[in-house]
C-alpha positions as CSV (number, residue, x, y, z in Angstrom):
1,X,0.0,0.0,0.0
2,X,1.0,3.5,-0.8
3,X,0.8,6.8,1.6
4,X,-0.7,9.7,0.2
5,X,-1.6,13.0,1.6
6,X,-4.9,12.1,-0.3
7,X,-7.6,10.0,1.0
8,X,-6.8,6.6,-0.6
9,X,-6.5,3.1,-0.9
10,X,-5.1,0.4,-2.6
11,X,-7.1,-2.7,-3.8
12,X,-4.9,-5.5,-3.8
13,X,-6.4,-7.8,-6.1
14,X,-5.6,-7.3,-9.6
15,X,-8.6,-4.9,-10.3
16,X,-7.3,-2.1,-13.2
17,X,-7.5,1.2,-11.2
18,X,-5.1,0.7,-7.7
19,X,-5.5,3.9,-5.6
20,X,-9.0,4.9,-4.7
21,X,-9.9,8.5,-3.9
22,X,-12.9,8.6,-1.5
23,X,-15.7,11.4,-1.7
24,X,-17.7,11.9,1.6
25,X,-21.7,11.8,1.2
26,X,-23.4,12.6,4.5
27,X,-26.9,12.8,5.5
28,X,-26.6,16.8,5.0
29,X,-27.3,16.4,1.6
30,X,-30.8,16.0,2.9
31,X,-30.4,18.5,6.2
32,X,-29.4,16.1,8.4
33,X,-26.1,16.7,11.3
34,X,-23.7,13.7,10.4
35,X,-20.4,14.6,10.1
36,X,-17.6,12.4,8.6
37,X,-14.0,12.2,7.0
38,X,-12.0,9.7,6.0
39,X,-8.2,9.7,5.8
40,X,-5.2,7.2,5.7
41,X,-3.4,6.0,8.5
42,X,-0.8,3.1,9.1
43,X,-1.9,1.8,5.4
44,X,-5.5,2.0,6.4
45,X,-8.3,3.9,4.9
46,X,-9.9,5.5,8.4
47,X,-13.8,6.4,8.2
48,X,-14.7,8.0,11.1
49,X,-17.3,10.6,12.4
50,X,-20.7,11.4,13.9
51,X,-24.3,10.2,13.2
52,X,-26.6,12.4,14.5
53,X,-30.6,11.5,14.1
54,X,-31.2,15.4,14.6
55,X,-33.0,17.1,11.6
56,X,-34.1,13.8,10.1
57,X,-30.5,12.5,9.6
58,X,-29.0,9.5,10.3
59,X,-26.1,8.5,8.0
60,X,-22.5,9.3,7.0
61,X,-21.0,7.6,3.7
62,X,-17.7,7.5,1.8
63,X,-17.8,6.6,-1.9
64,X,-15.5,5.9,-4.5
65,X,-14.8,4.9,-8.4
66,X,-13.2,1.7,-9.4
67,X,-12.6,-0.1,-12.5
68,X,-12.4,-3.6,-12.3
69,X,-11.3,-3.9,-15.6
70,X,-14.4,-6.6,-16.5
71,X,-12.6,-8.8,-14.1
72,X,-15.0,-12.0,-13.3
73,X,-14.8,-11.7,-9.7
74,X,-17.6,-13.4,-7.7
75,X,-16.4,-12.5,-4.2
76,X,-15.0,-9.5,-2.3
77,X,-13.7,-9.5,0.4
78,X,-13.0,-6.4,3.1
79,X,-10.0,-6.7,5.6
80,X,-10.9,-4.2,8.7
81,X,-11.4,-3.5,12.0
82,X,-14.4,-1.9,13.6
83,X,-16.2,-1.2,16.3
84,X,-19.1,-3.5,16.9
85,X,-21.7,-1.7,14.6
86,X,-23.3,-2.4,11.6
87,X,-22.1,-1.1,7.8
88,X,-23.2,-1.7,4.7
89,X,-21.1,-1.9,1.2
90,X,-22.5,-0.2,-1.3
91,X,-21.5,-0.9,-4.6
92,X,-23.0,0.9,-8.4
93,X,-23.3,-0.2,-12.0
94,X,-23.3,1.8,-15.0
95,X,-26.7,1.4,-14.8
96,X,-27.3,2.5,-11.4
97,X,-24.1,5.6,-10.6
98,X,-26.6,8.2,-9.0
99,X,-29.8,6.6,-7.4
100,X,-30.1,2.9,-6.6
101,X,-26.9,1.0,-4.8
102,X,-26.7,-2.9,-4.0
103,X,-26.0,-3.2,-0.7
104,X,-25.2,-5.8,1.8
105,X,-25.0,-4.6,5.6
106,X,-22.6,-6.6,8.1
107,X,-21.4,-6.0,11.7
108,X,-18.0,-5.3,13.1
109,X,-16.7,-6.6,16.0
110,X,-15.2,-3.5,18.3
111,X,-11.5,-3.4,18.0
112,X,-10.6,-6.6,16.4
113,X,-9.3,-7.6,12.7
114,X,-11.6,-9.6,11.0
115,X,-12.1,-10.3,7.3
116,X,-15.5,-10.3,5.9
117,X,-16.5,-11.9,2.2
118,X,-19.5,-11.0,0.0
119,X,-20.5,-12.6,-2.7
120,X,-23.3,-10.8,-5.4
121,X,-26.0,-12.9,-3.9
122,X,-25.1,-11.5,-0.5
123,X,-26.8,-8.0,-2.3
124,X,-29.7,-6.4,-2.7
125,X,-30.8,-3.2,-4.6
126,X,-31.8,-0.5,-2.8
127,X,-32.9,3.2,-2.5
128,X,-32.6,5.8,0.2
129,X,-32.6,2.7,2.9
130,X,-35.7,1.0,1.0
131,X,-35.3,-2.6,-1.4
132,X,-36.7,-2.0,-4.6
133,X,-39.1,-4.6,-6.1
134,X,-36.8,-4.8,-9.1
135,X,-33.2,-7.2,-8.4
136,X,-31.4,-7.2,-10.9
137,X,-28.8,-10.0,-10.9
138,X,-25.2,-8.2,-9.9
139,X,-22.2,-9.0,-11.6
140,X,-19.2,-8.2,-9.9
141,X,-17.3,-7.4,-13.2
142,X,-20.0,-4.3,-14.1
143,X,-19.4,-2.3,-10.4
144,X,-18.3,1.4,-11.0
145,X,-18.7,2.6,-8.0
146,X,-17.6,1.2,-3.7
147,X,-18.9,2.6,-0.7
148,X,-19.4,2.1,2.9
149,X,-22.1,3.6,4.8
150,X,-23.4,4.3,8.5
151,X,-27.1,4.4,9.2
152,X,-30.2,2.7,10.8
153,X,-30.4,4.9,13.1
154,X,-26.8,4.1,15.0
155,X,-26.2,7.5,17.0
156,X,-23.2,8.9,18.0
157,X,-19.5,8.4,17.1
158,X,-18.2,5.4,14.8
159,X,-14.9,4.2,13.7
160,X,-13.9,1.6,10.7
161,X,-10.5,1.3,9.6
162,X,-10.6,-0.7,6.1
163,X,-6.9,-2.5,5.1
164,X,-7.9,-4.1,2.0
165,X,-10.9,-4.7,-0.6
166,X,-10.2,-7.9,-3.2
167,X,-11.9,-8.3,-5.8
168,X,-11.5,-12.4,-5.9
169,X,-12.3,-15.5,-8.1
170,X,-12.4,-18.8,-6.2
């Protein structure tokens, strides 16, 4: 992995594009109070900050794009360490970059390593915290866009430091 004074990460995996800049999409958007960043540290990519339900609010997110270079992956897999709440992945197609995001939700464990593995059935399309009727089948190759979010209504401060993201075929 590489330092940069830029918010980034490597993917390890042979996906095309290595170093990941990450944009920050909080629930101010929509007038909410969450407040997040998200910076490198000791290799790590660092998402950290402050849900706050006032004003309707109630999640923080970091985003990024990738090219996978059509790769067929059909797992991913997320080296980090949390601290024992809940996240969801959120990944885009083409046909989906700004609206609908599949997204699979799983919980940390508070202060411990752990390695956590996804597969496209693990996912499921949805909008503004709602599953859409539609599911399209996800392909791994046809993501654009990673991102990790906060919600459900999980107040207060958070902490998830993310080592690596592989894009795998086993």
């Amino acid at each position: 992995m590489t330092k940069n004074p830029t918010t980034s990460l490597l993917l390890l995996s042979g996906s095309g594009d290595l170093t990941l800049h990450w944009q920050i999409v909080n629930d101010s958007v929509m007038g909410g109070l969450s407040t997040s960043q998200a910076y490198e540290k000791d290799n790590s990519l660092i998402f950290t900050g402050n849900v706050s339900l006032e004003n309707n609010g109630g999640f923080a997110s970091i985003r990024t794009t990738i090219n996978t270079n059509k790769e067929n992956a059909n797992l991913i897999s997320l080296r980090l360490k949390g601290d024992g709440k809940t996240y969801q992945l959120r990944l885009r197609t083409s046909q989906y970059l700004d609206g609908p995001a599949f997204t699979a939700s799983f919980a940390t464990l508070k202060d411990q390593w752990q390695v956590v593995t996804f597969s496209p059935t693990d996912f499921s399309l949805t909008y503004r915290g709602k599953t859409l009727e539609q599911q399209p089948e996800l392909t791994f190759k046809d993501v654009q866009q990673l991102g990790l979010m906060i919600a459900k209504k999980q107040q207060g401060n958070f902490q998830l430091e993310l080592a690596q993201i592989n894009f795998e075929h086993k």
